[in-house]
C-alpha positions in Angstrom: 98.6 88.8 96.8 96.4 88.9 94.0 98.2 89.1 90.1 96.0 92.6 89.7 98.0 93.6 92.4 101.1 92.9 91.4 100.6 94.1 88.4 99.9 97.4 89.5 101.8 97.9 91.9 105.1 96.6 89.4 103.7 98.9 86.1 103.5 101.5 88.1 107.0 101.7 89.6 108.3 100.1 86.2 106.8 103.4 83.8 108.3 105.6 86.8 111.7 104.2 86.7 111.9 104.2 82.6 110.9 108.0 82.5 114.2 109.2 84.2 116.4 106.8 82.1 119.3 108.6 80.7 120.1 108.1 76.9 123.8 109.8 77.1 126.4 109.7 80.0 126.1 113.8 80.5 126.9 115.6 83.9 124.2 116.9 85.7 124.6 120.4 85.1 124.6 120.1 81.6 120.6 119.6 81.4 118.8 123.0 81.7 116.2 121.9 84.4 115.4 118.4 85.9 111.8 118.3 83.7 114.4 118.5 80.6 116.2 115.4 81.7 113.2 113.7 82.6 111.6 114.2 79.2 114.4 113.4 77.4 114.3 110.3 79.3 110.9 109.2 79.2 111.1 110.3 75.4 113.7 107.7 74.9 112.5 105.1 77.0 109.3 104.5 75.3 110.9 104.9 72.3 111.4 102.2 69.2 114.8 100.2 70.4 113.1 99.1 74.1 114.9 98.9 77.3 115.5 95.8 79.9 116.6 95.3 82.8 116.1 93.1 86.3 114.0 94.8 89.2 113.5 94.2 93.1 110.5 95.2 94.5 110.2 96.0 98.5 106.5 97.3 99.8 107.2 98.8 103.3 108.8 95.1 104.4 105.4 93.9 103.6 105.7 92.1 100.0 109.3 91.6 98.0 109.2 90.0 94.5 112.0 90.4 92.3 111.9 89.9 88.2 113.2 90.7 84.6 111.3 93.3 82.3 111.4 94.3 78.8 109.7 97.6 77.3 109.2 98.8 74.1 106.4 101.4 73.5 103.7 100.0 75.2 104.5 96.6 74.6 105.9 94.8 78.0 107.2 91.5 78.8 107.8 90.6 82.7 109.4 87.0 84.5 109.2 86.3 87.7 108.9 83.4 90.1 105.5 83.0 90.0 104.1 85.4 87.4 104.7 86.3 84.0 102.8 88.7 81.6 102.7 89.4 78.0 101.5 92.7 76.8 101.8 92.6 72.8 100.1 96.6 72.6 96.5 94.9 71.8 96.1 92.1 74.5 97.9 91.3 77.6 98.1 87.7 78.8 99.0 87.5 82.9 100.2 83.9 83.9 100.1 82.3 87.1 102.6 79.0 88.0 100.8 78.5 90.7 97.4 78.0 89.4 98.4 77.1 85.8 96.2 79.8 84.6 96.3 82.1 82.3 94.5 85.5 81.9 93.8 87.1 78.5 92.4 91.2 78.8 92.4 93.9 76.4 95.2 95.4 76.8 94.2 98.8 76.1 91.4 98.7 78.8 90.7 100.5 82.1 88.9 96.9 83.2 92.1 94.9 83.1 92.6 96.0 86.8 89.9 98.1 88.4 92.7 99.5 90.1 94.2 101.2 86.7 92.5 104.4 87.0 93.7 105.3 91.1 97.8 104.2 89.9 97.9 106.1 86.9 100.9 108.5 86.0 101.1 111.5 84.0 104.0 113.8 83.7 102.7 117.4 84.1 101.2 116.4 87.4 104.9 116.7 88.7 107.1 119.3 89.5 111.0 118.0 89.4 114.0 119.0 91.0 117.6 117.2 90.7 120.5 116.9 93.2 123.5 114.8 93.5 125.1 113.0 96.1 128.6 110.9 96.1 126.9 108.0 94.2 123.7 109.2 92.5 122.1 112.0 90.7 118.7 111.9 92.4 115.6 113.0 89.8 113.2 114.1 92.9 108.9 114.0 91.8 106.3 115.9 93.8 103.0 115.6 92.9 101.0 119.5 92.2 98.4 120.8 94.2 95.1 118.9 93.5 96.8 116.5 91.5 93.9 113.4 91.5 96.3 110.3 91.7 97.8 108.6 94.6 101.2 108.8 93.3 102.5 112.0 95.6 106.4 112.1 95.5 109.1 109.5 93.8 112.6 110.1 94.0 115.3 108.1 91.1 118.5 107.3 92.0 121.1 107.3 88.3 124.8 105.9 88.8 127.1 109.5 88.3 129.5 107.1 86.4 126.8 105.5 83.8 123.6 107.3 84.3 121.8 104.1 84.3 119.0 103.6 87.0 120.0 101.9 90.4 117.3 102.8 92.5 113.6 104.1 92.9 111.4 105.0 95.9 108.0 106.2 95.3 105.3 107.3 97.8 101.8 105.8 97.1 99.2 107.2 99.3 100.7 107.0 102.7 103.5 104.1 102.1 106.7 104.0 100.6 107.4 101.3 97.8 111.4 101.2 97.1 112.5 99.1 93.3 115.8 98.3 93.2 116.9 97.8 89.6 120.1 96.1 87.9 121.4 95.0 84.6 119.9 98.0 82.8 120.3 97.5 79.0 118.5 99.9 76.3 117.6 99.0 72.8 118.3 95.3 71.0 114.6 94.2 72.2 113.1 91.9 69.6 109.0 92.3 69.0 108.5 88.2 69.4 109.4 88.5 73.6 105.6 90.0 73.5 103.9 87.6 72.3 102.7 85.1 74.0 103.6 81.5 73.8 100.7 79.6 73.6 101.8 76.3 72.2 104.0 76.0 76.1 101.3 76.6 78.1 98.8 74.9 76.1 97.9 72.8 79.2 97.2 75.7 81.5 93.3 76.8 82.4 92.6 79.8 79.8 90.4 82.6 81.2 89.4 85.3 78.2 88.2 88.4 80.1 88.3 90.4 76.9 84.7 92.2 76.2 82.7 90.4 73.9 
């Protein structure tokens, strides 16, 4: 699979998953609506301190990768086995092992990834409701009438005990992608993880698709 892919498919469950991340360890009753907690969430997740934490990625049995990420703003930072991407909130460089390569894009740019436009995610495209079962409170999307992007329904699964995160399953056209996450931390993210380390790779085939 292509690294556009990835990427896409990855950012896309990634900026779901930080927009239900709770702040405070509150019951669920205590938030007027679920569309309070989820802006309150995705308030403090794009926020100045940042937020971490290690993902699996499961696309209908089809494709698994598994990673670390880091956020702040729209600054990001990802690891995995074969791939790695630095997104310093003016370029993003995306690295492949594999082929010792290295991408360079505007980061700001619809032409990073043609696909951009069709995986995009906006909040008030949503209508939210929130349940509970013995484990989770479960932050439930669905996407409005006429809504234009392929995102339809997502549902969040938060720990009752720490409110962090466990588990995401979002419904992209007609499949089901599931994330699992673990070792969610929030805040203490230093600004030099985004940039990218050019004196290690310094051997690796540099490709500057940036507009001239």
């Amino acid at each position: 699979m292509h690294i556009s892919t990835i990427e896409r498919r990855i950012s896309t469950a990634i900026i779901l998953m930080l927009a239900i991340v709770c702040a405070e360890a509150r019951p669920a009753g205590d938030y007027v609506s679920a569309r309070d907690l989820f802006n309150q969430a995705y308030n403090d997740a794009f926020g100045p301190k940042g937020s971490s934490f290690s993902y699996a990625v499961n696309i209908i049995g089809l494709y698994k990768t598994s990673g670390n990420v880091w956020m702040k703003g729209k600054k990001q930072y990802f690891v995995e086995s074969r791939y790695m991407g630095w997104n310093n909130g003016r370029e993003l460089y995306k690295l492949d092992k594999k082929k010792r390569e290295v991408e360079i894009h505007n980061a700001n740019s619809p032409k990073r990834d043609k696909y951009s436009s069709k995986f995009t995610f906006s909040p008030d495209d949503f209508t939210y409701t929130a349940g509970t079962n013995k484990q989770h409170i479960i932050i439930t999307l669905t996407a409005k009438p006429g809504t234009k992007g392929n995102i339809k329904h997502a549902k969040i699964y938060l720990n009752r005990t720490t409110r962090h995160p466990e588990s995401l399953r979002i419904k992209v056209l007609f499949f089901w992608t599931t994330i699992k996450i673990s070792n969610f931390k929030s805040g203490g993210i230093d600004d030099d993880i985004f940039v990218f380390p050019q004196n290690r790779y310094h051997s690796y085939k540099i490709k500057d698709l940036r507009p001239n």
